[in-house]
N, C-alpha and C positions, 0 to 999 in steps of 0.2 A: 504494500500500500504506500503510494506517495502522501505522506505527512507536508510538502510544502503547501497545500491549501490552506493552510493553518497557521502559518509561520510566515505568509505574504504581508508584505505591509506593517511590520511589527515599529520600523521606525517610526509610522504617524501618530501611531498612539498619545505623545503629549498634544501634538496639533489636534486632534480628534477632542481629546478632553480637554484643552482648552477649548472647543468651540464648543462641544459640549455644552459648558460649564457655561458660555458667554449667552448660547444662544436658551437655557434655564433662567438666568438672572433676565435676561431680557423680559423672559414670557412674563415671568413673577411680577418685575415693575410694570411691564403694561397693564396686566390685567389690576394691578395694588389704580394705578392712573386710570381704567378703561371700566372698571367694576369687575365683579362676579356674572354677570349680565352677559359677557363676552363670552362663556361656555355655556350660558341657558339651551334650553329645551324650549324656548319660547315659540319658534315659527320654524318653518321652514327656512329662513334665510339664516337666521341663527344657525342653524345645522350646518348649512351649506360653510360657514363663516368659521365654524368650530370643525370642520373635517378637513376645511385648507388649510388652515392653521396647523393641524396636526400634521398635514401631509408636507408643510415645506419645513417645519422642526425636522421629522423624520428625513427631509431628501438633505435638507444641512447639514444635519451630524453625519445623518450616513454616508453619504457622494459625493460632498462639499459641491454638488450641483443642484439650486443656485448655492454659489461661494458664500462661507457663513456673513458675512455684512451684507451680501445682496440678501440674504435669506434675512438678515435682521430686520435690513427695508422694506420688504413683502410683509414682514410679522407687522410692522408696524403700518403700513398701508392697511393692513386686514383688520384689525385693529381697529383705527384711523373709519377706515366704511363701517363696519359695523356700529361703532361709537355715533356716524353720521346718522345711518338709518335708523337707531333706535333716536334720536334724537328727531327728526321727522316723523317718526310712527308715532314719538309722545307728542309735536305741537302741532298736527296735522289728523283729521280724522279721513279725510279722502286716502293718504298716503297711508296710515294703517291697515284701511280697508282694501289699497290695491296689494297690500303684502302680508298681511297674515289670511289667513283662512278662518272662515267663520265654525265657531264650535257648533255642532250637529245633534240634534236626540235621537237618540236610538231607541231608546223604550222612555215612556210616560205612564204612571200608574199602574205600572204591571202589565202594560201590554207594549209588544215589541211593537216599531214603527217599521215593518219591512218595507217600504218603500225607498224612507232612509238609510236603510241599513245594504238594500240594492245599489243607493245611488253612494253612499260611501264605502263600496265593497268589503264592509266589514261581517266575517261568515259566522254564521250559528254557532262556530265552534269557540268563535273568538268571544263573543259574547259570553257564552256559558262559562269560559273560561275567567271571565272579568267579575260576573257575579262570584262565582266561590271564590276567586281572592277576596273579595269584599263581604264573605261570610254572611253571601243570602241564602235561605232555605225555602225559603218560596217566593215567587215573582209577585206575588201581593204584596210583598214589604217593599219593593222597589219603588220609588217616587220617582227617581229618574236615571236613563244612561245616559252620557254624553260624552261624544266622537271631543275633545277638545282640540286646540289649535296646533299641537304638538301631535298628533295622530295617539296621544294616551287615550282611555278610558277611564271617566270615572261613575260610579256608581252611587247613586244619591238612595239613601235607603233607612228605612223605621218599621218598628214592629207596630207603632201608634198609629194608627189610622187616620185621628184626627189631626195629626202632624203635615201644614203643607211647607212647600219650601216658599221662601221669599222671593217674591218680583226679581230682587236688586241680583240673587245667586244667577237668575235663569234670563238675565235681562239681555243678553248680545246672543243667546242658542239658538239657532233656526230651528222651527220646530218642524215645519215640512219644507223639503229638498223638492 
């Protein structure tokens, strides 16, 4: 067996960890300057924003392609936009509404919205699956499912009957698709 696959490149090791190192402190400060906000589960663009991020850390340390300073200036452009766009989704309500996705019902008092549930491809299995995380035992206790902006599920649920939920929780949910 040839062992030099292993032994290649042994001299880059401190240049590696020092960019390592540089392109860690980097992320740390941006995110300490840019919020926690910057790796949410908020939108989809969020996602999109927190998978490039990850992907040019990863191609920096690894391939130094882009070279870790160009890599630091993408960290910080990505940054930089997403910091912009949440800043427009907070003082703009047109511009939230062309970037997030609207939260969806999937079931309403115990009975599923299949229509909804058609038109956000979310399957029977998915759902049954979301109740018993949420420790329903019967679909009567359900008040409500809801598809949110993040493609999570959450399950709004009481064993009290006379329990409804508030305007203000269900006030942005499309109730039909």
């Amino acid at each position: 067996m040839d062992t030099s696959y292993f032994f290649k490149n042994l001299t880059m090791i401190p240049e590696v960890f020092l960019g390592t190192l540089f392109i860690f402190l980097l992320v740390v400060v941006l995110t300490r300057i840019f919020g926690l906000k910057s790796f949410s589960k908020m939108t989809g663009f969020d996602f999109v924003i927190t998978v490039a991020i990850g992907n040019i850390i990863g191609m920096s340390i690894n391939s130094s392609k882009p070279a870790i300073l160009l890599g630091a200036f993408i960290l910080l452009a990505l940054f930089a936009l997403n910091y912009a766009v949440t800043l427009l989704r907070f003082k703009s309500k047109k511009a939230e509404d062309l970037i997030d996705n609207d939260p969806l019902l999937l079931m309403e008092n115990g009975q599923i919205l299949e229509e909804n549930m058609k038109a956000s491809k979310v399957t029977q299995a998915e759902l049954q699956s979301k109740l018993r995380e949420a420790n329903v035992i019967r679909l009567s206790q359900v008040k409500a499912v809801i598809l949110e902006t993040t493609g999570e599920i959450s399950v709004l649920h009481s064993n009290d009957q006379s329990i409804t939920i508030e305007d203000y929780i269900m006030g942005d949910v499309i109730r039909q698709k």
